[in-house]
N, C-alpha and C positions, 0 to 999 in steps of 0.2 A: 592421513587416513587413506588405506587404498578402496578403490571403486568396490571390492565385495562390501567391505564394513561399510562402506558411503549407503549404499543401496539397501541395507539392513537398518542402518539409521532416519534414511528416508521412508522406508516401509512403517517404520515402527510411528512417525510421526504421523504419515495416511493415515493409520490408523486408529490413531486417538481422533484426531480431526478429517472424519471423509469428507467433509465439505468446509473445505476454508474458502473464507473470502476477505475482503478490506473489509475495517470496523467504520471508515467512509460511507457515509450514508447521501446515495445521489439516484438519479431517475431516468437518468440516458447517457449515453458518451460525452455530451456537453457537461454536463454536472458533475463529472466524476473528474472531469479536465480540473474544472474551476476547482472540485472540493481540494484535488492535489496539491493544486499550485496555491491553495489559501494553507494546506497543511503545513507549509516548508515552517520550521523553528517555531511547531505549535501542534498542542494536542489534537487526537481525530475527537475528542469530546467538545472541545473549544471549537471547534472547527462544524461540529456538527449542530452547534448550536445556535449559530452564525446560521449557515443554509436551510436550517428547515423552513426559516420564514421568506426566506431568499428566493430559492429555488419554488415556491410558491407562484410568484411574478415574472421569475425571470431565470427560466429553465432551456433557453435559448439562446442562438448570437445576439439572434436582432433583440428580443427581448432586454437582456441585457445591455447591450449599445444604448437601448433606446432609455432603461435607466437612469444611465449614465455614473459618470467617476463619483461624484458629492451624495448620491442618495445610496449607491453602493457601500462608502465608506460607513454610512449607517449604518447597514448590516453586518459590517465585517470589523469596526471598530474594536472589540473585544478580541480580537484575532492579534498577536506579533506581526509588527512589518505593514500595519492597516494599506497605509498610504500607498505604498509601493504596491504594495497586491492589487489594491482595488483598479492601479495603474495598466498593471500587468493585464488584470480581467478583459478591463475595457480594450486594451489594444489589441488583445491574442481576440477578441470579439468579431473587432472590424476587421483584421487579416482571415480570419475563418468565413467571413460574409464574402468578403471582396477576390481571395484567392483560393475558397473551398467549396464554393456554393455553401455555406453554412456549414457544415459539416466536418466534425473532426477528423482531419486527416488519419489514416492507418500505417502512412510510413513513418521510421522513425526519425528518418531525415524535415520531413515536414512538421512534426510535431516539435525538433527541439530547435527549430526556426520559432517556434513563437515565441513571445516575452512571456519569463519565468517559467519556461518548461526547460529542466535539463534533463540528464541521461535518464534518472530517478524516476522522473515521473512520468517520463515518456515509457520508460518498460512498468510503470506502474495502469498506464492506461491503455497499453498496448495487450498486457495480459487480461485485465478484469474487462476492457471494454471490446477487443476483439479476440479473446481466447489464446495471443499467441503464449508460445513457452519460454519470459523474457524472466529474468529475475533481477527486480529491484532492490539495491542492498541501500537498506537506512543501518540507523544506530544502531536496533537490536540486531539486523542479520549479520554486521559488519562483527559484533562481540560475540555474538552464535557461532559465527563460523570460526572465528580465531582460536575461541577459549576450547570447544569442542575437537579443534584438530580436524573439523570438516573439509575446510577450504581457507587455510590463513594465508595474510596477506595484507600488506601495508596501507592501500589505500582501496575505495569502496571499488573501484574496478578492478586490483587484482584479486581480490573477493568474488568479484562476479566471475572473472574470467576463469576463477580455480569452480565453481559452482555450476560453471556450465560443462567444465569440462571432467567432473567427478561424478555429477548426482543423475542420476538412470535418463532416459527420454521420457519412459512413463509418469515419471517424477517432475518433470521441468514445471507444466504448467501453475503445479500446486505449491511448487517448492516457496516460491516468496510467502506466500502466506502460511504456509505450516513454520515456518523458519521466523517469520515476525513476532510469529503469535506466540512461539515458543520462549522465543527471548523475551517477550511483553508481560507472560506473564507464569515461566517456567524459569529460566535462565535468565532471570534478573541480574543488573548492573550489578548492587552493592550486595546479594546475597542469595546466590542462585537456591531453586527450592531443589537440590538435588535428589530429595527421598520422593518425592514425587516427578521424577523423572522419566517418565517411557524410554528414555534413550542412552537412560546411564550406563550400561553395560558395552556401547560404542564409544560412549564418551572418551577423549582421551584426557581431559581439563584432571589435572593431580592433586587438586585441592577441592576435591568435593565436600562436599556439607553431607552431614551424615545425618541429623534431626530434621524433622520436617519443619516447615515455616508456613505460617496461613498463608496462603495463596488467592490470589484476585479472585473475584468470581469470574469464570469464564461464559462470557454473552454467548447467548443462542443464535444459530443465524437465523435467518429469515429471508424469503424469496423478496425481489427487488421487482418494482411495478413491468407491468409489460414494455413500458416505452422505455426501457432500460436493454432491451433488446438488439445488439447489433443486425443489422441485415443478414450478414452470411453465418453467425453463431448459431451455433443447434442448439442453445438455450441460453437461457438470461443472465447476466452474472446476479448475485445474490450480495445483500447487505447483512451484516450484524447488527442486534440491536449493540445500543449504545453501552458503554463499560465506564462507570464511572473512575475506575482505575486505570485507564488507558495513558499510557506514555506517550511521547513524542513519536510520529512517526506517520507514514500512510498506508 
């Protein structure tokens, strides 16, 4: 796809959704770390159901720390990978107390220094929690971009690399989540809804579905509490309510 069609493609998606965000439901940069790193091989509805009571007590390092691994596993139990996660929690907990003053780092070298943040989730928390214009490629953007002709590419970084280097700057920041959302619940795995499509006419995928197919409902957003607020962001990022149709991904 060359950069005019890219940038016509990306418009057409703004448009449908002027305000994307993660379907992650968290209350500051601490919580949105955690919800990531609990998301890996596991729905944001699983996941969200897990931290509402969580994030209640322990929406903090030291909060969390103090915890600890065994009462965490309680909350996070119904989650894929329990043990190891709740592992992960507690120790990115005490490296963020001990070498952050509490506080989520903002580079991305510091963030995928901790346990169980990789590239994924560090541009996933690097966009939603300080604004930058990182694009995290999970499952659906990784099938988005190929099947579409957007950005193909064999592995989730040559995905990103062709995504940064195709899709406009006005585009960057929104791009992960208009691109997630689309595949989540537009350009599905086993049976894209192509009659409902905003972007069918860039598309390049040669095998479009020509009937329409009932489609997920698509969650509303919803402003995320004030303490969701980074220091230097000129506004808050925003949660979706919850989708009971939500796939794998953050």
């Amino acid at each position: 796809m060359d950069k005019r069609k890219a940038a016509r493609f990306m418009a057409r998606l703004a448009a449908d959704r002027p305000d994307p965000t993660t379907e992650l439901e968290f209350i500051n940069p601490f919580t949105l770390l955690v919800a990531v790193v609990l998301s890996a091989q596991a729905t944001d509805v699983s996941v969200n159901k897990a931290t509402e009571p969580l994030f209640k007590i322990a929406d903090t390092p030291e909060k969390m720390l103090a915890l600890g691994e065994e009462r965490l596993i309680g909350f996070i139990r119904t989650i894929g990978l329990f043990r190891t996660k709740a592992k992960n929690v507690i120790n990115l907990s005490r490296i963020l107390i001990e070498q952050h003053g509490g506080q989520v780092p903002r580079e991305r070298e510091a963030l995928e220094a901790l346990p169980g943040v990789g590239r994924k989730t560090a541009n996933v928390v690097l966009n939603t929690a300080f604004q930058e214009p990182t694009i995290a490629v999970d499952t659906h953007i990784f099938r988005v971009a190929n099947r579409t002709g957007l950005a193909p590419g064999k592995t989730p970084r040559e995905v990103e690399d062709g995504l940064n280097a195709i899709v406009p700057r006005r585009f960057k920041h929104g791009a992960h989540h208009w691109l997630i959302l689309h595949g989540r619940y537009i350009c599905t795995a086993r049976k894209p809804n192509c009659a409902a499509c905003v972007v069918r006419a860039y598309c390049e995928y040669p095998d479009k579905t020509d009937a329409a197919s009932p489609a997920p409902a698509r969650p509303a957003s919803r402003r995320a509490p004030a303490a969701a607020r980074p220091p230097s962001a000129p506004r808050a990022p925003r949660r979706a309510k919850k989708s009971a149709d939500s796939r794998r991904g953050a």
